[in-house]
N, C-alpha and C positions, 0 to 999 in steps of 0.2 A: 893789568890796567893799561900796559902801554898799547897794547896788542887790539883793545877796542878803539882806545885814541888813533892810533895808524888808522883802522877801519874806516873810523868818522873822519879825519884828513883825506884821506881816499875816496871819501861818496861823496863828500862837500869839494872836494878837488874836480870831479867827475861834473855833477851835476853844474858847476860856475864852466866848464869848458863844454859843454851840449850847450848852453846857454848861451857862451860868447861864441862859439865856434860851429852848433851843430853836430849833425851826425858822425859827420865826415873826420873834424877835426878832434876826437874823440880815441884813441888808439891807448892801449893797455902801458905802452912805452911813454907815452906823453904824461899819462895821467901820475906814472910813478916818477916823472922828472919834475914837473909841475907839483906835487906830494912832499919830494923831499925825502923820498923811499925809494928801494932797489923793485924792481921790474917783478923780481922771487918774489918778493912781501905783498904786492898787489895777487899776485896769481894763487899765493898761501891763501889769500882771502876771500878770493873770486873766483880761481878759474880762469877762468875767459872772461872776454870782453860781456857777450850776454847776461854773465854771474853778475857784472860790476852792475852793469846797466839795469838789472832783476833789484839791484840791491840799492841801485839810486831811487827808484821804482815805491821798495817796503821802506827807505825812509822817507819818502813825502806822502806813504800811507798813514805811517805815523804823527808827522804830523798833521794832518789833516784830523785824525781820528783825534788828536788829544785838542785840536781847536772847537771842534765840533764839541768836543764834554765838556772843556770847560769854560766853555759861552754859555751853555746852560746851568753850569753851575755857580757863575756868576750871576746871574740874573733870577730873577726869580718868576719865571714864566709858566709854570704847571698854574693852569687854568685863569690863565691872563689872555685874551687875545692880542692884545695891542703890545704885550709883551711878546709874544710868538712873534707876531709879525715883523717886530722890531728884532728878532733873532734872526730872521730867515730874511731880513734885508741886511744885518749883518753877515748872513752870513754870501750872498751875490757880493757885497764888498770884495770885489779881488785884486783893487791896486795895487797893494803892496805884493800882491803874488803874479805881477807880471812873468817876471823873471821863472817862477815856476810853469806858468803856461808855454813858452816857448820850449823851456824843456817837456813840456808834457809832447808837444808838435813832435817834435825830433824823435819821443820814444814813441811815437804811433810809427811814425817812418820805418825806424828799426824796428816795432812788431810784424811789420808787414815781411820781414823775412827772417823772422826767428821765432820758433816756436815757445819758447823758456821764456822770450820776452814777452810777446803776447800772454804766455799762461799770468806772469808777472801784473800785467796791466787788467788781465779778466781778474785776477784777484783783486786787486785795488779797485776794479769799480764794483766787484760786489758785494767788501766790505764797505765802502762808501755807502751803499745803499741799505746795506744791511744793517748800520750803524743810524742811519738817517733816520729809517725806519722804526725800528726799537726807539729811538730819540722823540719822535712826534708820537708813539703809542702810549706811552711814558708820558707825553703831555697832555695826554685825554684825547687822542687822536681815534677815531675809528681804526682798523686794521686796514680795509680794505681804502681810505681816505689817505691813510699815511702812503703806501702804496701809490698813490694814482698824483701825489705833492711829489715823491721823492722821483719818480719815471718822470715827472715833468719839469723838474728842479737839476738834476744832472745834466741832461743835455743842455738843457739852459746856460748853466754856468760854463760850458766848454764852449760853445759857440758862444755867447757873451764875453767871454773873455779874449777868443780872437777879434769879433768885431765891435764892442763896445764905442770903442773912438771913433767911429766911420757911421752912428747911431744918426739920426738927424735929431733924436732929443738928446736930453743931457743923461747921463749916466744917472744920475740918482731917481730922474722921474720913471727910467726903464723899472730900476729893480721898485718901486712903488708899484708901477701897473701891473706888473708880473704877481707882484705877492697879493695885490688885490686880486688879480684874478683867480689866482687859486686859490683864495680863503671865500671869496664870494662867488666864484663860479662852480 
C-alpha cells in the first residue's frame, strides 16, 4: 500500500513542478526532495526522468478516461440530443484543467526529444479518441459521425485551451458554436 502512495506522491509531486516550473525545472533529484522520498525510490519506480514523465502522462490518461464515463453516466443522454450536447459542452469546459494544459505544453516539448515520451503521449491521444469514440457510438452515434465529432473535438480542445482567454467572444459562446456546428453541420 505504501509503495503505490509513494508513486501517487511522486507523479502528483512531478506534474505540480512541470506546472510551476516547466521542463526545465523538472530533474528526478528535485522531484524526490519536493516527495519527501530518497532519489533510489523515485528511480525503483520510474527509471529515469522519461519513465516519470511516461507516468505523469498515464495518470492524466486516467483521469481524463474516468471523467469522460462518468459524465455520461450521470446524465442520462443515450438518445437525448440536447443532453449530448450539453455533454460535449461539458465536456470543452476546461477551466478547472488549466493547470493540466500547461503540463500538457511542457510534455509536447519533452516529446520532441524523447521517444518513450512521445510513444506515452501517441497513447493518451488515441485512447482519448478511442474512448470518445466508442462513447458517441453508444449514444446512437453513426460510426463514421463519431469519427469525424471526435478528429474534430481534440484538436479543438488543445488549442482552446491555450487560446481561450485571447477569444474575442466569451468562452462559453465558443464552446456553443463549436458544438452547434458539429451536431448541425
Amino acid at each position: 500500500m505504501k509503495i503505490k502512495s509513494n508513486k501517487e506522491v511522486i507523479i502528483k509531486t512531478a506534474t505540480k513542478m512541470l506546472s510551476e516550473h516547466g521542463n526545465h525545472g523538472v530533474t528526478l533529484r528535485k522531484v524526490a526532495e519536493q516527495s519527501g522520498v530518497t532519489l533510489s525510490n523515485v528511480q525503483y519506480h520510474f527509471g529515469d526522468r522519461d519513465g516519470l514523465i511516461s507516468s505523469v502522462i498515464d495518470s492524466y490518461l486516467e483521469i481524463c478516461l474516468s471523467h469522460i464515463r462518468s459524465s455520461v453516466q450521470e446524465n442520462n443522454v443515450k438518445n437525448n440530443p440536447d443532453a449530448i450536447k450539453s455533454y460535449m459542452i461539458n465536456l470543452l469546459s476546461l477551466d478547472d484543467l488549466q493547470g493540466w494544459c500547461e503540463v500538457i505544453r511542457e510534455i509536447w516539448a519533452i516529446a520532441c526529444r524523447s521517444e518513450k515520451v512521445q510513444a506515452s503521449l501517441d497513447n493518451y491521444y488515441q485512447q482519448c479518441s478511442n474512448e470518445l469514440v466508442t462513447l458517441l457510438i453508444s449514444l446512437d452515434f453513426q460510426e463514421q459521425k463519431s469519427k469525424e465529432l471526435v478528429s474534430l473535438l481534440i484538436p479543438f480542445i488543445e488549442g482552446f485551451s491555450i487560446t481561450s482567454n485571447l477569444l474575442p467572444l466569451k468562452k462559453e459562446k465558443v464552446r456553443e458554436l463549436i458544438i452547434n456546428q458539429l451536431f448541425e453541420g
